[in-house]
C-alpha positions as CSV (number, residue, x, y, z in Angstrom):
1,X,7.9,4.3,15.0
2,X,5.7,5.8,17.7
3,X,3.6,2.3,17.4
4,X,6.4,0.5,18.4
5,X,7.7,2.5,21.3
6,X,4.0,2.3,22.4
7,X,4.3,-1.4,22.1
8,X,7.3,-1.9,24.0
9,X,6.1,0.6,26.9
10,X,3.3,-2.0,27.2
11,X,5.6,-5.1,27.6
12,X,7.6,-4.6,31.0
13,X,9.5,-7.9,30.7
14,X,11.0,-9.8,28.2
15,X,10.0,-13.1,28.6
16,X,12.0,-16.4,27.7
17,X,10.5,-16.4,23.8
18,X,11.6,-12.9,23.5
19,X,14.9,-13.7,24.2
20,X,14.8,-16.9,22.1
21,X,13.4,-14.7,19.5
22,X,16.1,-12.4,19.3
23,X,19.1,-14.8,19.7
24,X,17.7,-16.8,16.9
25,X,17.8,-13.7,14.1
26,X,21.0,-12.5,15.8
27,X,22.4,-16.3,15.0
28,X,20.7,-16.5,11.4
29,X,21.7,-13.0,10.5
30,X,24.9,-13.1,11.6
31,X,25.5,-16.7,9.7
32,X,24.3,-14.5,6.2
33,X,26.1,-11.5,7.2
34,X,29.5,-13.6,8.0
35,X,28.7,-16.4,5.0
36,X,28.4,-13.5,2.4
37,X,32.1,-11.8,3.9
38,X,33.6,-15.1,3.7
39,X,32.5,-16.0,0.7
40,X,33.7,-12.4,-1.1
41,X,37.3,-12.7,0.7
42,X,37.4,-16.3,0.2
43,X,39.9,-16.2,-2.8
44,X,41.7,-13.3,-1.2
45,X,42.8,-14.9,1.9
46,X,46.0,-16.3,2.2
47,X,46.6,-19.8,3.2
48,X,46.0,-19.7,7.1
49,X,45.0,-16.5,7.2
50,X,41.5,-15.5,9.1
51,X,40.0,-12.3,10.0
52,X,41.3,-10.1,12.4
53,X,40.0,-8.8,15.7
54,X,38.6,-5.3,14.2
55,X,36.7,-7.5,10.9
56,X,35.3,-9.6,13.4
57,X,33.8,-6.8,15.4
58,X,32.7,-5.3,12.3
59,X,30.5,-8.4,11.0
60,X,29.2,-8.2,14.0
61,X,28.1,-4.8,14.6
62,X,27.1,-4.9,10.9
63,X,24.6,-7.5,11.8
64,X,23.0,-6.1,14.9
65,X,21.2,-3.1,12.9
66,X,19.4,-6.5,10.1
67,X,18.4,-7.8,13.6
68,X,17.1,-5.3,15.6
69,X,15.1,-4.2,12.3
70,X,13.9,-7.8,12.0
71,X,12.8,-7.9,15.6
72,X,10.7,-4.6,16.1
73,X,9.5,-5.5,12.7
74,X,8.2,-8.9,14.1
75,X,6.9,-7.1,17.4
76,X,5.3,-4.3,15.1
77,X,3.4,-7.2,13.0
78,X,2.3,-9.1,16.7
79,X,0.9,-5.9,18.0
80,X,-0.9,-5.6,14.9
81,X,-2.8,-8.4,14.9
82,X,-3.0,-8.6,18.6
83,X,-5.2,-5.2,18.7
84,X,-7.2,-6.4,15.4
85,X,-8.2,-9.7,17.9
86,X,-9.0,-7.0,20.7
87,X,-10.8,-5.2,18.3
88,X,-13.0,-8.2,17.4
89,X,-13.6,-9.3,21.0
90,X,-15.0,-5.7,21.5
91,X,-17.1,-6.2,18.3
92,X,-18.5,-9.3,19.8
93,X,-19.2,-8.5,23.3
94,X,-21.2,-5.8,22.1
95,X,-23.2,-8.5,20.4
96,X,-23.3,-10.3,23.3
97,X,-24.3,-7.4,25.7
98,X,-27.2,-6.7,23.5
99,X,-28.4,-10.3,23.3
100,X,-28.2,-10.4,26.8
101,X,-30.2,-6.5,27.5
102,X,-32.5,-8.1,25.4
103,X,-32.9,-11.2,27.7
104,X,-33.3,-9.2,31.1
105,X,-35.9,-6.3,29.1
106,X,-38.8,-8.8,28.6
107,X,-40.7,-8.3,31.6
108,X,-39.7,-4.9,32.4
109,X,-41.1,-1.4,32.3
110,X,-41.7,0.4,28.8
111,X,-39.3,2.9,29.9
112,X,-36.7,0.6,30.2
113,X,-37.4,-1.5,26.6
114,X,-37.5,2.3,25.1
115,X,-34.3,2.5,26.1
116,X,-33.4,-0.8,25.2
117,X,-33.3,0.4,21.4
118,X,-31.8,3.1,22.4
119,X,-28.5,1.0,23.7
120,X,-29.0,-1.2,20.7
121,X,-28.2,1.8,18.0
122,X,-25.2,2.7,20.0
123,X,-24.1,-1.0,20.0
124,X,-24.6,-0.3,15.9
125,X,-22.1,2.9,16.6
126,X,-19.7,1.2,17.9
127,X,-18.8,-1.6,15.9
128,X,-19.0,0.2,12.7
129,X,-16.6,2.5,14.1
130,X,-14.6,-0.5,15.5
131,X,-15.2,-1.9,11.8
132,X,-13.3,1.4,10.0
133,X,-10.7,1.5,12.2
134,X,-9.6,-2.3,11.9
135,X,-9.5,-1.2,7.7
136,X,-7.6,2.0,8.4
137,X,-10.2,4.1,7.7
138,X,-10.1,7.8,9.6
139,X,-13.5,8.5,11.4
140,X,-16.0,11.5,12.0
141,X,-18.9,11.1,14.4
142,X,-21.4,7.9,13.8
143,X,-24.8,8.1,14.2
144,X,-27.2,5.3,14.2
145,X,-31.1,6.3,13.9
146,X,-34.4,4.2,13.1
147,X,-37.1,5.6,10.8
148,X,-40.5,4.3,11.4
149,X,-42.7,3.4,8.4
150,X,-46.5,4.9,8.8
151,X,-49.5,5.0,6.6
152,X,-51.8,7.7,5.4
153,X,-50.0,9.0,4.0
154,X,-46.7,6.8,3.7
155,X,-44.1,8.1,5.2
156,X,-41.0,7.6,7.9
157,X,-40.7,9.5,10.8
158,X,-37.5,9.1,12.8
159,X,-38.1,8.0,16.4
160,X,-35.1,6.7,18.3
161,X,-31.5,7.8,17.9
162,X,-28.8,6.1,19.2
163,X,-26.0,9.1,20.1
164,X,-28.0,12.4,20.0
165,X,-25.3,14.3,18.1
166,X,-25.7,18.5,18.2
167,X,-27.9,19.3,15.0
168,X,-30.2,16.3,15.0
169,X,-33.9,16.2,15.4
170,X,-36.6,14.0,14.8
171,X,-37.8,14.2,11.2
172,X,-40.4,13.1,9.0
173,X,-40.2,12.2,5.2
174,X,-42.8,11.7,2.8
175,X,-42.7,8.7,0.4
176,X,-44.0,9.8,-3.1
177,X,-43.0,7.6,-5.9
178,X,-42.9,10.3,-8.1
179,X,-40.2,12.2,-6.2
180,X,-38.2,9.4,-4.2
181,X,-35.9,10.9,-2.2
182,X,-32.5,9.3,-2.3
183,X,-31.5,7.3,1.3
184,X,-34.0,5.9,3.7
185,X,-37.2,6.6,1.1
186,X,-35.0,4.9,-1.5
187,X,-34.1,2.0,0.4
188,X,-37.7,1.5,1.6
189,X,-38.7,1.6,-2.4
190,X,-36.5,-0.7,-3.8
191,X,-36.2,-3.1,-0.2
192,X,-32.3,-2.7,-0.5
193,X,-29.5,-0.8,1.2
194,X,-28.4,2.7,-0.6
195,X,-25.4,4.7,0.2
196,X,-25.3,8.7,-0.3
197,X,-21.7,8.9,-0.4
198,X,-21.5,13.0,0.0
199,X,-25.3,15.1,0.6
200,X,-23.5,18.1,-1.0
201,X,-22.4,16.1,-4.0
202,X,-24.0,18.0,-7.4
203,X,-25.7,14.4,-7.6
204,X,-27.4,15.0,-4.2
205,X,-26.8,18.2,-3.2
206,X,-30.7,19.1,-4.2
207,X,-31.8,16.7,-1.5
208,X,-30.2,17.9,1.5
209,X,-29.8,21.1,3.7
210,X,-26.1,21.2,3.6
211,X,-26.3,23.2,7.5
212,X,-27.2,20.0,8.8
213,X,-23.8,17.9,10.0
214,X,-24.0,15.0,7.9
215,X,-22.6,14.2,4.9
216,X,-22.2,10.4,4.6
217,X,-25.1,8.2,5.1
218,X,-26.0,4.1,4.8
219,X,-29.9,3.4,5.2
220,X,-30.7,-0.2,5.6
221,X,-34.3,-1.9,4.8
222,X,-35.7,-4.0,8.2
223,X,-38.3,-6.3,7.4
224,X,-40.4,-8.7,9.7
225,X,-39.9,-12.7,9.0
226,X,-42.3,-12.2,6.2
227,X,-40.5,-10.0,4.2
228,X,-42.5,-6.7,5.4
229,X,-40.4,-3.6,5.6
230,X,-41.3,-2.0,9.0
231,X,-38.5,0.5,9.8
232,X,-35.2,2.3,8.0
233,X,-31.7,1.7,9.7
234,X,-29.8,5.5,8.8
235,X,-25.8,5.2,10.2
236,X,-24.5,8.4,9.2
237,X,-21.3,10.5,9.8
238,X,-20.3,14.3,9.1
239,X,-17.2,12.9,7.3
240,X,-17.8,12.4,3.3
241,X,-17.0,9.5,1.9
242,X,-16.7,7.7,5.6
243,X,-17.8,4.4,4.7
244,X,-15.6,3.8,1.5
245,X,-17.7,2.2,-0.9
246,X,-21.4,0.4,-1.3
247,X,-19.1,-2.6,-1.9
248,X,-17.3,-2.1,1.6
249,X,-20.5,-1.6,3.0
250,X,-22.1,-4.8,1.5
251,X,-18.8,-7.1,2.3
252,X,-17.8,-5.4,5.7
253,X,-20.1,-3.7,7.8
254,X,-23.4,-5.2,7.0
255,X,-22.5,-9.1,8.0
256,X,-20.5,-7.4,10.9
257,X,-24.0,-5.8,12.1
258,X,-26.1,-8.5,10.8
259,X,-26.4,-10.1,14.4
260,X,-28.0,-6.5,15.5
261,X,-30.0,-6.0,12.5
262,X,-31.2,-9.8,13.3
263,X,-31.8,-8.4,17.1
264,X,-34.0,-5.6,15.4
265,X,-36.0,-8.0,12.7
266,X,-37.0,-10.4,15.8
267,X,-38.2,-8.1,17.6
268,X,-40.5,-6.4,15.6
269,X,-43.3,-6.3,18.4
270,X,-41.0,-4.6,21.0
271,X,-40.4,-1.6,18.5
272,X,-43.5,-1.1,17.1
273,X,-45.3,-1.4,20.8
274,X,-42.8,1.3,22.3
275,X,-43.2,3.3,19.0
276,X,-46.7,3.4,19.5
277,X,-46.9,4.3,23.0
278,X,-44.1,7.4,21.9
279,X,-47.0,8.9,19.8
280,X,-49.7,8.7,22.2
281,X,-47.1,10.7,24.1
């Protein structure tokens, strides 16, 4: 109910199909309301005999509850879908925006290309929050981070973040097939995305420090044209459970992202040359 006051604060001025609108389910309504009466007292009527005053006041009093519900029900609906569309638009601009960052970063300063993935994680923030609420799903804080593949030994280190959440730092993981650490170690194994559902789950619990603040974690595989893994997408929350299901994951968020995972893959050379100017730091 509170959704549809908020709706109708929003519309000032009913406009000529509102009206329409409403006249035509008071007509149809009233037509069922009135057919059904007539057709109860239809063999209880005397010859000539109609309703009165009061029973036509009644049918139509009776009728105006079936089409007030019908109409905030229609409204409700409308909103609905109208802040879904909104919802998308944002989805996409943020596509577009990064597109276009990417565009106007080519010639300038490191600085401002560091920063440039950076903006690009938070883009990833964004939509899958956007993404969860369009499905109904409640949600914590999203972090998106990228883990850096490096040799001798083989490891990830994480190197940009996109919100710097309290409780985060840069980490680095070791990648020893004998112990393969579920999340970004796995996904970098087995080239595929993993989901950790809960870290303090008895199936991961052993994994995890269960004081750091999240508990819900996607890590995605991006690989160069060639196929070459070269870094770990991690979007995390410190809500279990936050991103439903690996199938949810796999049929909504990834080909939602997939134009700023793209963005990532094609520009390989931009992240690895501001990643390796970071450790000469």
């Amino acid at each position: 109910m509170n959704k549809i006051n908020d709706f109708v604060k929003k519309r000032h001025s009913l406009t000529i199909l509102d009206i329409g609108q409403f006249l035509l389910n008071l007509t149809i309504v009233y037509v069922i309301f009135t057919g059904g009466l007539l057709l109860s007292k239809w063999f209880d009527l005397q010859p000539n005999q109609t309703f009165t005053d009061k029973q036509w006041r009644i049918i139509l009093l009776g009728s105006l509850p079936f089409v007030f519900f019908t109409y905030f029900r229609e409204m409700y609906i409308t909103s609905k879908k109208e802040r879904q569309i909104k919802e998308r638009k944002i989805i996409y601009d943020c596509i577009g925006g990064a597109i276009e960052q990417l565009i106007e970063i080519k010639s300038r300063s490191l600085e401002v290309r560091i920063h440039y993935i950076t903006e690009l994680l938070k883009y990833m923030e964004k939509v899958v929050f956007l993404i969860l609420k369009e499905y109904g799903t409640s949600t914590g804080e999203i972090c998106a981070n990228l883990m850096m593949i490096k040799e001798n030994p083989l490891r990830l280190e994480l190197m940009y973040f996109g919100t710097f959440l309290s409780g985060r730092k840069k980490i680095t993981i070791p990648v020893v097939a004998d112990v393969l650490v579920p999340g970004a170690p796995e996904a970098y194994s087995f080239h595929k995305t993993t989901y950790i559902n809960n870290t303090m789950s008895d199936e991961f619990r052993k994994f995890f420090d269960e004081n750091k603040p999240y508990r819900c974690i996607i890590s995605i595989p991006i690989s160069d044209t060639e196929g070459h893994i070269f870094a770990i997408l991690n979007i995390d929350s410190d809500v279990p459970d936050q991103f439903v299901a690996k199938d949810f994951i796999d049929q909504k968020i990834i080909p939602t992202i997939n134009p700023l995972l793209l963005l990532l893959k094609l520009e390989k050379d931009l992240i690895l040359n501001t990643d390796s100017h970071i450790g000469d730091k």
